[in-house]
C-alpha positions as CSV (number, residue, x, y, z in Angstrom):
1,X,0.0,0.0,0.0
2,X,1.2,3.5,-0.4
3,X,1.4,6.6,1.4
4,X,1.2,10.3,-0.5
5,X,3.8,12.2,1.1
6,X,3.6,15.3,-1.5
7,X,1.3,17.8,-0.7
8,X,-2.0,18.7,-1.9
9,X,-0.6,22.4,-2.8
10,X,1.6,20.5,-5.7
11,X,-1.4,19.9,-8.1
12,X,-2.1,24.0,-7.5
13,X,1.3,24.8,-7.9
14,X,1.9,22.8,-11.2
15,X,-0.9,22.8,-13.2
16,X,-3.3,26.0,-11.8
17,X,-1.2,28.8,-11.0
18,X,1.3,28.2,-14.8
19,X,-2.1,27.9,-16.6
20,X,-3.7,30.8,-15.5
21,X,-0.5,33.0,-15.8
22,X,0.2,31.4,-19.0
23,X,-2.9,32.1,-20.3
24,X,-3.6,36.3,-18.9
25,X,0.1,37.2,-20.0
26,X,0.2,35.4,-23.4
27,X,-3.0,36.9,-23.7
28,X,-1.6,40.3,-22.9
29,X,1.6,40.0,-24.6
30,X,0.0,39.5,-28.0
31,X,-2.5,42.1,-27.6
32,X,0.9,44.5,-27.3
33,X,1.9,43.3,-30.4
34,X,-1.4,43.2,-32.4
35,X,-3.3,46.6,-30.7
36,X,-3.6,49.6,-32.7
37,X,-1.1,52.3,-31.8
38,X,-3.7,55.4,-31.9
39,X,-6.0,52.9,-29.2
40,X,-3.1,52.6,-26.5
41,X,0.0,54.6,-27.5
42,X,1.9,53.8,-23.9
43,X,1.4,50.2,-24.3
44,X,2.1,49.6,-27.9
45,X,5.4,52.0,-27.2
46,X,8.9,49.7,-28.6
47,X,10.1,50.9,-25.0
48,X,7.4,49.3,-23.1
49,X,6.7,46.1,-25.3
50,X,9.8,44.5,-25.8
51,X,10.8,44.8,-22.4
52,X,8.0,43.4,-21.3
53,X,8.3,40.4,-23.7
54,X,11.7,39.9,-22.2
55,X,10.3,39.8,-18.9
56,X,7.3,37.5,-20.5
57,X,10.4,34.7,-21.3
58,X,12.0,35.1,-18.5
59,X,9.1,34.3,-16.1
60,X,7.4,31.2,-18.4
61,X,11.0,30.0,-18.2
62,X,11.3,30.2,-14.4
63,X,8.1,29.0,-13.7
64,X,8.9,26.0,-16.3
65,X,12.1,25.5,-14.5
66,X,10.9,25.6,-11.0
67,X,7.3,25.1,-10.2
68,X,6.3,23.4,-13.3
69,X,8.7,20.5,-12.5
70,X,7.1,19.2,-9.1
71,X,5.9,15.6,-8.7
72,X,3.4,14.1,-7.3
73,X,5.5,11.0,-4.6
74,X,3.7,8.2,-3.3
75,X,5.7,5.8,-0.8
76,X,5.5,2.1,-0.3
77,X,7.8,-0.3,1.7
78,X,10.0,-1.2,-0.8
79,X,9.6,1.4,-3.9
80,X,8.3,4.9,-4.9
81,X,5.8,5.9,-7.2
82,X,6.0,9.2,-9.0
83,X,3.8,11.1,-11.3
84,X,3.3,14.1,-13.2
85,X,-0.4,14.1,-13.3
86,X,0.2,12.8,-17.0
87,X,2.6,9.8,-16.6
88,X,3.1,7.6,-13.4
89,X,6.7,5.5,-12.8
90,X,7.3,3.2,-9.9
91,X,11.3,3.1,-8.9
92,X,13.5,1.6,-6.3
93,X,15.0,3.3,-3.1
94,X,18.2,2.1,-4.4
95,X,17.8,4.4,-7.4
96,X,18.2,7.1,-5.2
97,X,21.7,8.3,-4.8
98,X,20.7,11.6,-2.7
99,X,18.1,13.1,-1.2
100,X,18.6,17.2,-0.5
101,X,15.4,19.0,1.6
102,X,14.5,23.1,1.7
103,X,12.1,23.5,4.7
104,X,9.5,25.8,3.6
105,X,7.5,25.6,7.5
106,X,5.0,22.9,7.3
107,X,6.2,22.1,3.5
108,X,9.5,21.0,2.4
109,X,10.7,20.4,-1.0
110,X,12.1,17.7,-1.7
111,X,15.2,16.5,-4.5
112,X,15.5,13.2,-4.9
113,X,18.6,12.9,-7.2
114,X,18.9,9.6,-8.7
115,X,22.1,6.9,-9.7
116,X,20.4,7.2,-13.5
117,X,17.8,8.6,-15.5
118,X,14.5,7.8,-15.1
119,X,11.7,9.3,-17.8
120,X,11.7,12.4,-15.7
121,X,15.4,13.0,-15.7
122,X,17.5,12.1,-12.9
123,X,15.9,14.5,-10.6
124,X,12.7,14.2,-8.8
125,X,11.8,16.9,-7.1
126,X,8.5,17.4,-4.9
127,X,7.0,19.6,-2.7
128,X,6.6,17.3,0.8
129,X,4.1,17.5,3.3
130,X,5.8,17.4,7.0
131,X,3.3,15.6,8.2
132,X,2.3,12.9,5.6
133,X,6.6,12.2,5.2
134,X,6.4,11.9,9.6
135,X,3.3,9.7,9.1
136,X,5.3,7.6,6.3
137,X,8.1,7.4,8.4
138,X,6.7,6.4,11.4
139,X,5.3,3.3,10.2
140,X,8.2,2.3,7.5
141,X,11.4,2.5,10.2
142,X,13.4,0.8,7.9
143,X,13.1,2.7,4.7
144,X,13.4,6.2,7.2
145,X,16.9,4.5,8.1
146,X,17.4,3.9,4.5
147,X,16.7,7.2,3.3
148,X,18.7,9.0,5.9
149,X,21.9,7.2,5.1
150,X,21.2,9.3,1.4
151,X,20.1,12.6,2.9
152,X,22.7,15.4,2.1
């Protein structure tokens, strides 16, 4: 049987909040670039539009490099499943070769860097509820041992 230990605030951090900001400022950007001068001449100004299609790439490709790269980790005695709300893989603790946490208060997030590459790269990286990981660990000892041994 498994355990979630990732927190409910991943399916809102990976899939709401980078649609809804994907969608308002793609939205916005074009309209820059497809508006009318005479209609809204500060907006459609070279000095205010390219910047802020600059700052448009920047941001899509921090939030595809940060938020939009959370897991969804389940937890069993003797393997791991994880998911990207598309595609679900089951792997080995073994495949771990180190574990690196950021506490973020009652959330961590969690890096799970692995021996190999799995189909989602050789870094799994969640954002861990501190309770559902204590529950986990609480009745699974052994693999709490195990995983300590990798934590950095």
């Amino acid at each position: 049987m498994t355990h979630r230990v990732s927190s409910n605030l991943t399916l809102f951090f990976k899939l709401f909040i980078p649609t809804a900001w994907i969608v308002f400022f793609t939205t916005f950007t074009l309209a820059l670039f497809i508006i009318d001068k005479q209609s809204l001449p500060f907006l459609t100004d070279p000095a205010f539009k390219y910047p802020f299609l600059l700052a448009y790439l920047f941001f899509l490709a921090l939030l595809y490099f940060t938020i939009m790269q959370l897991k969804r980790v389940e937890m069993a005695n003797e393997y791991y499943i994880v998911s990207n709300y598309f595609k679900t893989i089951k792997l080995l603790y073994d495949d771990i070769n180190a574990i690196k946490t950021i506490p973020l208060g009652r959330l961590q997030i969690v890096t799970f860097t692995l021996t190999g590459k799995s189909s989602f790269g050789n870094k799994i990286i969640f954002l861990c509820s501190k309770q559902l990981w204590d529950m986990f660990c609480d009745k699974h000892p052994e693999v709490k041992t195990l995983l300590a041994k990798k934590t950095i």
